[in-house]
N, CA, C and O atoms as a Tripos MOL2 file, in Angstrom:
@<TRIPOS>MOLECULE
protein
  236   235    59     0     0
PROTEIN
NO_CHARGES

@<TRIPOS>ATOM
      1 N         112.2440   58.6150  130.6990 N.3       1 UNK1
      2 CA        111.1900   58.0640  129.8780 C.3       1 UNK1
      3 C         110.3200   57.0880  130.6590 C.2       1 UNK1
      4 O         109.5430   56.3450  130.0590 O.2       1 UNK1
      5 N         110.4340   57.0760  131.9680 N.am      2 UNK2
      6 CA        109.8840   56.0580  132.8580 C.3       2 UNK2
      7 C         108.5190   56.2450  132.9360 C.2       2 UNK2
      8 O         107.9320   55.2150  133.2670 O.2       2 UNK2
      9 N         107.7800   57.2460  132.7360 N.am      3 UNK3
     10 CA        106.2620   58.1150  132.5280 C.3       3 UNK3
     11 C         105.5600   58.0610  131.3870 C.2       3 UNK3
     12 O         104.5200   58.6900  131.1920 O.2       3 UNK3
     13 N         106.1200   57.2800  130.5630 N.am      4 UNK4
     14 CA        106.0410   57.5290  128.8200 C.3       4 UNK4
     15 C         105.3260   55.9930  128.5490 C.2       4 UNK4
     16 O         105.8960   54.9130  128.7050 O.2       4 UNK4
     17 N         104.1260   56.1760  128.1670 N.am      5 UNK5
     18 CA        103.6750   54.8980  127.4550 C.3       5 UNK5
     19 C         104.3590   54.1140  126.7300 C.2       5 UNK5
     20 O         104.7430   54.6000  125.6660 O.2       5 UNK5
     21 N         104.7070   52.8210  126.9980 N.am      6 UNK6
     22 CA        105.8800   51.8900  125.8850 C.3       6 UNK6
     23 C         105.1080   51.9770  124.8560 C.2       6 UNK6
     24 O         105.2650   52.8650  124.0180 O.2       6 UNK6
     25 N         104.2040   51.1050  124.7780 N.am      7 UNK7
     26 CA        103.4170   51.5320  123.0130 C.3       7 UNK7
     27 C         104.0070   52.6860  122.5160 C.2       7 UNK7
     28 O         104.9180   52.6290  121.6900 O.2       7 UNK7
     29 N         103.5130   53.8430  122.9970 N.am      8 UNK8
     30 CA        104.2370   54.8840  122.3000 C.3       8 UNK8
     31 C         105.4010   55.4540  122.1120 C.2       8 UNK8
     32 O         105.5630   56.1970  121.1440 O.2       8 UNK8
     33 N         106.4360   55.1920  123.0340 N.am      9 UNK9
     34 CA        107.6350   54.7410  122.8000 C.3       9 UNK9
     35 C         108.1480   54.0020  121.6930 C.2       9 UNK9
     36 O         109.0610   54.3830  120.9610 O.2       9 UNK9
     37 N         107.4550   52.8150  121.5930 N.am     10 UNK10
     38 CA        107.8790   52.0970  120.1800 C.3      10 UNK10
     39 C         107.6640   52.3350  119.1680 C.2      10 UNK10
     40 O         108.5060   52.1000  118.3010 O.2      10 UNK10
     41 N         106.4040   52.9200  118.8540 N.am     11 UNK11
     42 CA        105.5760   53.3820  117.7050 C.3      11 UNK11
     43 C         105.4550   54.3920  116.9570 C.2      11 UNK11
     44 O         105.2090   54.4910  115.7550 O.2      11 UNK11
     45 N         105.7560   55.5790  118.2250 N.am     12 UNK12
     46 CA        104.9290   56.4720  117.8810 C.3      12 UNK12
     47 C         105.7050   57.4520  116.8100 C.2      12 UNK12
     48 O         106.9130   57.4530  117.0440 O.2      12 UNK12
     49 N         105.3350   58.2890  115.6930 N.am     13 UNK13
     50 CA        105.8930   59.0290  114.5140 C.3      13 UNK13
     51 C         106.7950   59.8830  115.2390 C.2      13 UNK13
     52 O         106.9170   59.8160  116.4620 O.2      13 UNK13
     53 N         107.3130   60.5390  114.6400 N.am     14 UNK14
     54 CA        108.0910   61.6790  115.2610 C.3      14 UNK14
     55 C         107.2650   62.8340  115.1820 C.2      14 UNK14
     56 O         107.7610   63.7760  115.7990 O.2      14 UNK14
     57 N         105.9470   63.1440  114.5210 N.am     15 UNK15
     58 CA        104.8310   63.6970  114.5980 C.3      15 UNK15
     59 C         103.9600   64.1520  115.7200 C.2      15 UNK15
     60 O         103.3970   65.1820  116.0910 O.2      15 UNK15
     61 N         104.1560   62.5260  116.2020 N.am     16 UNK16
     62 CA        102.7870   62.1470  117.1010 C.3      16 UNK16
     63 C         103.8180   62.8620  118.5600 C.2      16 UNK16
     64 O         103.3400   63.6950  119.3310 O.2      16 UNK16
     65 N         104.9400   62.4380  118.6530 N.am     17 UNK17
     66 CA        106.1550   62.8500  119.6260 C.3      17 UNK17
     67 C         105.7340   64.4020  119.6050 C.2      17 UNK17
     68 O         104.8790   64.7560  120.4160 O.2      17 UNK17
     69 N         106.2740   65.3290  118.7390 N.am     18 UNK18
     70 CA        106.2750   66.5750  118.4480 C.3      18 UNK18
     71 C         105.4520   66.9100  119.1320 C.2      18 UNK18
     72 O         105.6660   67.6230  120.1120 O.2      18 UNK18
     73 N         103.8300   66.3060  118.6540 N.am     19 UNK19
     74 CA        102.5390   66.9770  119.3590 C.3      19 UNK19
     75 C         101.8100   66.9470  120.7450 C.2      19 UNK19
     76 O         100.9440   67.5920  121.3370 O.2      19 UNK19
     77 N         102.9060   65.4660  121.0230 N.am     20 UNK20
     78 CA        102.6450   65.4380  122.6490 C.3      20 UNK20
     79 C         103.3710   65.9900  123.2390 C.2      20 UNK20
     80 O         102.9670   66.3540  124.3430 O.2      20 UNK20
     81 N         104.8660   66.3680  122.8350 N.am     21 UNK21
     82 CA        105.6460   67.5030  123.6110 C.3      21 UNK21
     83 C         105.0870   68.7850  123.6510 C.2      21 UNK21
     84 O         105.1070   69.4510  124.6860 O.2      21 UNK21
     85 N         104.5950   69.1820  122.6180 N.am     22 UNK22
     86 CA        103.8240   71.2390  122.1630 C.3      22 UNK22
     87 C         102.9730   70.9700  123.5570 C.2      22 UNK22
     88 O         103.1530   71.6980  124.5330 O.2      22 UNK22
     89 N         101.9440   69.7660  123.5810 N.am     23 UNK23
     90 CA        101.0020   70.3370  124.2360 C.3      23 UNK23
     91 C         101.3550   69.9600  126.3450 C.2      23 UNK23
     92 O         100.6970   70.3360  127.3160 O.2      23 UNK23
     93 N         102.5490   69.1630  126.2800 N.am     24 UNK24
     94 CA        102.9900   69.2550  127.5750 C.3      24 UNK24
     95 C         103.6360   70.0250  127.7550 C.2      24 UNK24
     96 O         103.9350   70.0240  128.9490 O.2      24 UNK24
     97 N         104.3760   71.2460  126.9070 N.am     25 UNK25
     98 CA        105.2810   71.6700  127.2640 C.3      25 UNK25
     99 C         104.2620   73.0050  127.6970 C.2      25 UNK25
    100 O         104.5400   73.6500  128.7080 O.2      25 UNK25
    101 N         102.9690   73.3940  126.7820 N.am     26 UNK26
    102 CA        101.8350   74.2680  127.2700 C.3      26 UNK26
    103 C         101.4860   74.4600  128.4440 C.2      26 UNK26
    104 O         101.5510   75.4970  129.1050 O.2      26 UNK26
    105 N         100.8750   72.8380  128.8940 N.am     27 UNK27
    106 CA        100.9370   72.7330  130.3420 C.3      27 UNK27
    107 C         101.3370   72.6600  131.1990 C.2      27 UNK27
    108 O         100.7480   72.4090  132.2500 O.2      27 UNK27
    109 N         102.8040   72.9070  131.0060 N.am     28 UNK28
    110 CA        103.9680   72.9590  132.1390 C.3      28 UNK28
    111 C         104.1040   74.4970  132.5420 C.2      28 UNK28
    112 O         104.4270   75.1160  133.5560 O.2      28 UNK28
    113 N         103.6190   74.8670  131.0000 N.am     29 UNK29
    114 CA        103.9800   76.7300  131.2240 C.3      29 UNK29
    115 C         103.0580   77.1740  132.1000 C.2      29 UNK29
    116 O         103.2440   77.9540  133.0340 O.2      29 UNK29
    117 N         101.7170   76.4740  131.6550 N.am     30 UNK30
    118 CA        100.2770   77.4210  132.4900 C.3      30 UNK30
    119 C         100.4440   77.0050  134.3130 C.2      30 UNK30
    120 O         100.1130   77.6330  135.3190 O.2      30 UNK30
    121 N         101.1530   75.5760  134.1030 N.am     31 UNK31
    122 CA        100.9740   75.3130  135.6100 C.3      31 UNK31
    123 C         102.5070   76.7020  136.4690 C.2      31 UNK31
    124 O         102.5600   77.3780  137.4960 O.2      31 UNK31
    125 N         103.3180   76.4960  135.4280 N.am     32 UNK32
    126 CA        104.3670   77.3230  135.8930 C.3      32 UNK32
    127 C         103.8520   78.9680  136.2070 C.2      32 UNK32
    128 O         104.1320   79.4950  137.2840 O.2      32 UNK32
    129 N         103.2210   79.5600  135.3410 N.am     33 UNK33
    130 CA        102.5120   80.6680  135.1810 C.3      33 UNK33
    131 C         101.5930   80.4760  136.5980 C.2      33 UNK33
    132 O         101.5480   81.4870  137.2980 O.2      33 UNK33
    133 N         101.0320   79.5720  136.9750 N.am     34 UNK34
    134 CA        100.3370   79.3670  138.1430 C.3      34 UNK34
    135 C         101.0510   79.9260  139.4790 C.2      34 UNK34
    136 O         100.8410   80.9420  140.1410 O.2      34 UNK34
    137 N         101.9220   78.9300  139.6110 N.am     35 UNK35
    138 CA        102.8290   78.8700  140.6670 C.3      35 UNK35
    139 C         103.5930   80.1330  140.8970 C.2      35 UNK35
    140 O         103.9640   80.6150  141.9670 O.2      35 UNK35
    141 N         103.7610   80.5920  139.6140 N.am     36 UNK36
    142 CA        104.1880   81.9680  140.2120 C.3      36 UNK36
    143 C         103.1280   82.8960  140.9340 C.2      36 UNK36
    144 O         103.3470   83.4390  142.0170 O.2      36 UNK36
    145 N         102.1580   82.9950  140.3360 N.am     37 UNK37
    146 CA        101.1390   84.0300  140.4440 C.3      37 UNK37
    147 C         100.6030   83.1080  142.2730 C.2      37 UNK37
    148 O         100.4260   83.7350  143.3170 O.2      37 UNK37
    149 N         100.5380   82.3590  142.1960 N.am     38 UNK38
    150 CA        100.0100   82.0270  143.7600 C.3      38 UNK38
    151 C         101.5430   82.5290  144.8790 C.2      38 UNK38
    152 O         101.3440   82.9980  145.9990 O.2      38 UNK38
    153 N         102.7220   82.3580  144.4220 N.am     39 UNK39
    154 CA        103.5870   82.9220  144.8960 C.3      39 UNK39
    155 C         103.6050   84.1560  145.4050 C.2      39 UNK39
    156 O         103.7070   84.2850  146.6250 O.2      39 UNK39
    157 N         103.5190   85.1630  144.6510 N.am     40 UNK40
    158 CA        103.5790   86.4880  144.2460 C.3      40 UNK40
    159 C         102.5590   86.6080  145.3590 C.2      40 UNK40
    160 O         102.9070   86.9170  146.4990 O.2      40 UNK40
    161 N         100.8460   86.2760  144.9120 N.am     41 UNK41
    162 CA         99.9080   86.3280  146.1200 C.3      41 UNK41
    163 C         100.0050   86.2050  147.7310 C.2      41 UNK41
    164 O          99.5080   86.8960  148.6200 O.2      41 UNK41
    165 N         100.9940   84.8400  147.7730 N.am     42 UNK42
    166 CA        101.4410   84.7340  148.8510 C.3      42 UNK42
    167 C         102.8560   85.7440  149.7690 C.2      42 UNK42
    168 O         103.0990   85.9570  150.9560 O.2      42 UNK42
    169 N         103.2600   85.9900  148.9630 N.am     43 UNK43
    170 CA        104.3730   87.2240  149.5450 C.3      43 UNK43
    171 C         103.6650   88.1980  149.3240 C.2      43 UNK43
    172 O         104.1350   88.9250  150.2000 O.2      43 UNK43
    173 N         102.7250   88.9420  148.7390 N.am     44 UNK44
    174 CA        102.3010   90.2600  149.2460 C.3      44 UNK44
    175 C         100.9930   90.2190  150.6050 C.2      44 UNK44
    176 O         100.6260   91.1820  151.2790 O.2      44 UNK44
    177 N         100.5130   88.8120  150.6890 N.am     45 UNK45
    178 CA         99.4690   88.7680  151.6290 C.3      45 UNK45
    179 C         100.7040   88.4120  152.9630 C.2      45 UNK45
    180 O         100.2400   88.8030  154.0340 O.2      45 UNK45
    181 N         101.6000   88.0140  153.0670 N.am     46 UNK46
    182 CA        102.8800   87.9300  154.0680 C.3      46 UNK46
    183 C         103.3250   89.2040  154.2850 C.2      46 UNK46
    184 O         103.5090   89.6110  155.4330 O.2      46 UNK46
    185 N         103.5920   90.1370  152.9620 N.am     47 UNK47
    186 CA        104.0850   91.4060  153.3400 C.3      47 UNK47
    187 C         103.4000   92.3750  154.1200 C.2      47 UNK47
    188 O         103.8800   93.0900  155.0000 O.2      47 UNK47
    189 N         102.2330   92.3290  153.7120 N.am     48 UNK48
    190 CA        100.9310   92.8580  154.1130 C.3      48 UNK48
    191 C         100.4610   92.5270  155.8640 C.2      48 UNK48
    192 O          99.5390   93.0920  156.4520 O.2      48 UNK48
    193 N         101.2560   91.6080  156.3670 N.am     49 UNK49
    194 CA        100.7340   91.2780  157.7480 C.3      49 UNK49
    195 C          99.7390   90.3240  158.0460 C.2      49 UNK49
    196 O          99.4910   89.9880  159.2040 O.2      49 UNK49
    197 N          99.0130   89.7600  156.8110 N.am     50 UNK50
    198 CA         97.6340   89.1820  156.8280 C.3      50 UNK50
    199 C          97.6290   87.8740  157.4800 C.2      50 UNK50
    200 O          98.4820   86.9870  157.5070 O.2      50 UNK50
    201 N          96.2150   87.9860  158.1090 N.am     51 UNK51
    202 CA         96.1740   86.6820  158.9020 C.3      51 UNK51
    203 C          96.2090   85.1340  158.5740 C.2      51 UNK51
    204 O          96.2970   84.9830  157.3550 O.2      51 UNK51
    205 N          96.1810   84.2790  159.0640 N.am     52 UNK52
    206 CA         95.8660   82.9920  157.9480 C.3      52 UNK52
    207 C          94.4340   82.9220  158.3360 C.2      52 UNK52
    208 O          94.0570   83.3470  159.4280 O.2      52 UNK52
    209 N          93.4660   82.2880  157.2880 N.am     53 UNK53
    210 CA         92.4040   82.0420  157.0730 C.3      53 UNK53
    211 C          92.2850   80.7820  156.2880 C.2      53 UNK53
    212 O          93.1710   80.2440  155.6230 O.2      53 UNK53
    213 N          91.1570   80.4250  156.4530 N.am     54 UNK54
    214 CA         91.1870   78.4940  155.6640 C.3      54 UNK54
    215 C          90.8730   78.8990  154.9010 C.2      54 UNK54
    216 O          90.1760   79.8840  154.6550 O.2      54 UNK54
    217 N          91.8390   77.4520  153.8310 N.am     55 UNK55
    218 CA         91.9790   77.8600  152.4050 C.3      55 UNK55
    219 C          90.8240   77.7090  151.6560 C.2      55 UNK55
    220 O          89.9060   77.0080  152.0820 O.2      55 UNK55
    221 N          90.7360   78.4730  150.2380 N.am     56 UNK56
    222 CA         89.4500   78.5500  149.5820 C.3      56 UNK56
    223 C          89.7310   77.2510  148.7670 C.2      56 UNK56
    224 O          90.8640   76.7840  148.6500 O.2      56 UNK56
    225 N          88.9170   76.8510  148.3620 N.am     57 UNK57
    226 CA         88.5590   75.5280  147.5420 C.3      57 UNK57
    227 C          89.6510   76.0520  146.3160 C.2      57 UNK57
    228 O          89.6660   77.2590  146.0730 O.2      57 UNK57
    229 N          90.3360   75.3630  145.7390 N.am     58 UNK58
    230 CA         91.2760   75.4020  144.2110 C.3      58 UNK58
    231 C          89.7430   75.7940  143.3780 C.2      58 UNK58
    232 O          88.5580   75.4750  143.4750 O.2      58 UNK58
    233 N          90.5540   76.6380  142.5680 N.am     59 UNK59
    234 CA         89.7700   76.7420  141.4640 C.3      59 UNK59
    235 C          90.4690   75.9670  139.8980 C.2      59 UNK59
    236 O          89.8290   76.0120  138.8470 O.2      59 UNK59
@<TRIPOS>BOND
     1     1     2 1
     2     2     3 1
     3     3     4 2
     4     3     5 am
     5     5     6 1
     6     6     7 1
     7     7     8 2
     8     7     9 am
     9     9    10 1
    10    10    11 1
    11    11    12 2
    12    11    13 am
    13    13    14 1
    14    14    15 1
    15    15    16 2
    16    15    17 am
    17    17    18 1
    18    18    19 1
    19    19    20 2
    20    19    21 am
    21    21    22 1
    22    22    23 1
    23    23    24 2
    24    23    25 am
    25    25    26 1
    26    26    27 1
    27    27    28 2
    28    27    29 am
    29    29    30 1
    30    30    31 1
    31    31    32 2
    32    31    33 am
    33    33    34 1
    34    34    35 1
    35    35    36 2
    36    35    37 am
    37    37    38 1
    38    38    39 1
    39    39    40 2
    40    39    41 am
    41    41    42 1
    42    42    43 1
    43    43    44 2
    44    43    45 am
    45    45    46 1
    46    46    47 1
    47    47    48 2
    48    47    49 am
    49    49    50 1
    50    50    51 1
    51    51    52 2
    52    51    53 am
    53    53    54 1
    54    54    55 1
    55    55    56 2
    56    55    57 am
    57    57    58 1
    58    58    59 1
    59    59    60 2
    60    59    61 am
    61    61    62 1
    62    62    63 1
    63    63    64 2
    64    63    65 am
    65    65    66 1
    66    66    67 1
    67    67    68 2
    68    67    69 am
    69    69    70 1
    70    70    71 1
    71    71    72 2
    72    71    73 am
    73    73    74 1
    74    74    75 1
    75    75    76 2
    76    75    77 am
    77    77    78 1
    78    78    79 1
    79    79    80 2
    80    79    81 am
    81    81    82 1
    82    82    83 1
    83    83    84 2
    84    83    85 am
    85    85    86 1
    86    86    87 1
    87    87    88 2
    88    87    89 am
    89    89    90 1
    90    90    91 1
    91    91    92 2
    92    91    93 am
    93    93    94 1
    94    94    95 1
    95    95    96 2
    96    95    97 am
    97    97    98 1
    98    98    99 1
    99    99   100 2
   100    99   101 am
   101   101   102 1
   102   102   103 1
   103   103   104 2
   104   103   105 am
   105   105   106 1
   106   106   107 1
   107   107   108 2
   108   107   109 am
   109   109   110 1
   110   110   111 1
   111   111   112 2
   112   111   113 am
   113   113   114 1
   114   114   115 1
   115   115   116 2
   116   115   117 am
   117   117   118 1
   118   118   119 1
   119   119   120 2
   120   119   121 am
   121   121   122 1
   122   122   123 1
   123   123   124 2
   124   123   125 am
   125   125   126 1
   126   126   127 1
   127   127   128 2
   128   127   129 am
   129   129   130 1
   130   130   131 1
   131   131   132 2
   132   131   133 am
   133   133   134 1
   134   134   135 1
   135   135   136 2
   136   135   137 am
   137   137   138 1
   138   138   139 1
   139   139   140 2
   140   139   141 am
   141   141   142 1
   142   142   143 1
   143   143   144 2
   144   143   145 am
   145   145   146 1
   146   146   147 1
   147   147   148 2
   148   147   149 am
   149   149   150 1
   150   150   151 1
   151   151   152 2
   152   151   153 am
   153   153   154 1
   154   154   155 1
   155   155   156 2
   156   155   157 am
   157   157   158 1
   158   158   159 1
   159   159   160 2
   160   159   161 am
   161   161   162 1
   162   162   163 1
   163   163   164 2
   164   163   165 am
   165   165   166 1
   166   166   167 1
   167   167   168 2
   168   167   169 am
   169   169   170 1
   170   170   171 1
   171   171   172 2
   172   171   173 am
   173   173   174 1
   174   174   175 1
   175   175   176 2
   176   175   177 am
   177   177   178 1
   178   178   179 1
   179   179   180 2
   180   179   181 am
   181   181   182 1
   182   182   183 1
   183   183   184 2
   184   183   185 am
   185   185   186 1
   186   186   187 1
   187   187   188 2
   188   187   189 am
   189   189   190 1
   190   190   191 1
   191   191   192 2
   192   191   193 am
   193   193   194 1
   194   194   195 1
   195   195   196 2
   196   195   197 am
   197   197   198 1
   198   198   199 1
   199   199   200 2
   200   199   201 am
   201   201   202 1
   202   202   203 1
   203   203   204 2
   204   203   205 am
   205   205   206 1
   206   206   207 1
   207   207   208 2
   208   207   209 am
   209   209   210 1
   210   210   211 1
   211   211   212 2
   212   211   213 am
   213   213   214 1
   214   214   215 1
   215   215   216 2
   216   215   217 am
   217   217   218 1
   218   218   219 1
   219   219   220 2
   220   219   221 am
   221   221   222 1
   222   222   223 1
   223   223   224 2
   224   223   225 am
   225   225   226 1
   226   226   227 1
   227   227   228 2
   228   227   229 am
   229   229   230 1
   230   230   231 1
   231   231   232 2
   232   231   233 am
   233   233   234 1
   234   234   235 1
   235   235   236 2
@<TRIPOS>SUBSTRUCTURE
     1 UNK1         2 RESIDUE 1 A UNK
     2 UNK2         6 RESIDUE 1 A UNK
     3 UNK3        10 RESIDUE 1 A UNK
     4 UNK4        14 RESIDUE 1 A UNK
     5 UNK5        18 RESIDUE 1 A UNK
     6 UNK6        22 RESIDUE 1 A UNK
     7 UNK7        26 RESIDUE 1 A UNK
     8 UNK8        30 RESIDUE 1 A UNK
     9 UNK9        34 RESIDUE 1 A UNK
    10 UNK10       38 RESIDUE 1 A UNK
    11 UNK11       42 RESIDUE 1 A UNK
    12 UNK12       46 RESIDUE 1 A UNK
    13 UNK13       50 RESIDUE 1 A UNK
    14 UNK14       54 RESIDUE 1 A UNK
    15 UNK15       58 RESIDUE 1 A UNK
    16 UNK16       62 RESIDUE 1 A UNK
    17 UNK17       66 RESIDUE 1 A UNK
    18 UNK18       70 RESIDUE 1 A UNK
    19 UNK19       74 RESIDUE 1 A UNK
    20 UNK20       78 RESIDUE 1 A UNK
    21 UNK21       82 RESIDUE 1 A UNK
    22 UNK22       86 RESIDUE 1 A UNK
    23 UNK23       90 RESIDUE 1 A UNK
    24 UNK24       94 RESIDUE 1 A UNK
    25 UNK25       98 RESIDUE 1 A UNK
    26 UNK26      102 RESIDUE 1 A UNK
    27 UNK27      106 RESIDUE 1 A UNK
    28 UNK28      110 RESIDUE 1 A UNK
    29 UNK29      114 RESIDUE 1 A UNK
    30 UNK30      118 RESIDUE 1 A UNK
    31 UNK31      122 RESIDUE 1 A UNK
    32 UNK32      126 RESIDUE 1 A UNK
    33 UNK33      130 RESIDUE 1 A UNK
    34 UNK34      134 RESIDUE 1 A UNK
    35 UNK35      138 RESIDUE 1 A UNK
    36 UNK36      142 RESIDUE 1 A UNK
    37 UNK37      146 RESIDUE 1 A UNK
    38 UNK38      150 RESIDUE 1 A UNK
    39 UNK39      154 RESIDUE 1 A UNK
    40 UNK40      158 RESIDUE 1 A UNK
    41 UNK41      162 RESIDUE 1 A UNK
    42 UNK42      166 RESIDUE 1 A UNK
    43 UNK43      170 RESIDUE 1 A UNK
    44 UNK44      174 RESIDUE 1 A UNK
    45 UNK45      178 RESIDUE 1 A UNK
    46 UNK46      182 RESIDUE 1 A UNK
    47 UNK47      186 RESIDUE 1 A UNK
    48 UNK48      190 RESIDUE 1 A UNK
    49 UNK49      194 RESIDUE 1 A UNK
    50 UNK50      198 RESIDUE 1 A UNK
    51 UNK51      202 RESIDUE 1 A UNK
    52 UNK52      206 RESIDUE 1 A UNK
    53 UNK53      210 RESIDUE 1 A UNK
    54 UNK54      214 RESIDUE 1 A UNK
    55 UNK55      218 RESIDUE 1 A UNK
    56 UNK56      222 RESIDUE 1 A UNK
    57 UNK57      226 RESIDUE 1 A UNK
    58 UNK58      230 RESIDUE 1 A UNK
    59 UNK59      234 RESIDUE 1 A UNK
């Protein structure tokens, strides 16, 4: 809980909790969903033989 606003720690509904977990737990998935898919990219451009080239800007 070291990341966790004290205010909201003390305060906050079990509501307000609920709705900040749904929507971190969203963004844990999409970043997870990320990481795979740049993975995946990266082992078939490895499998593939491909050269390194500088990286493209994050999108």
């Amino acid at each position: 809980m070291a990341h966790l606003d004290p205010d909201f720690v003390a305060c906050a509904s079990t509501d307000a909790i609920r709705a900040q977990y749904e929507r971190a737990q969203v963004t844990a998935d999409m970043w997870a969903d990320r990481a795979r898919d740049l993975f995946l990219l990266l082992c078939a451009r490895e499998d593939a033989g491909g050269t390194t080239t500088p990286a493209a800007r994050p999108t």
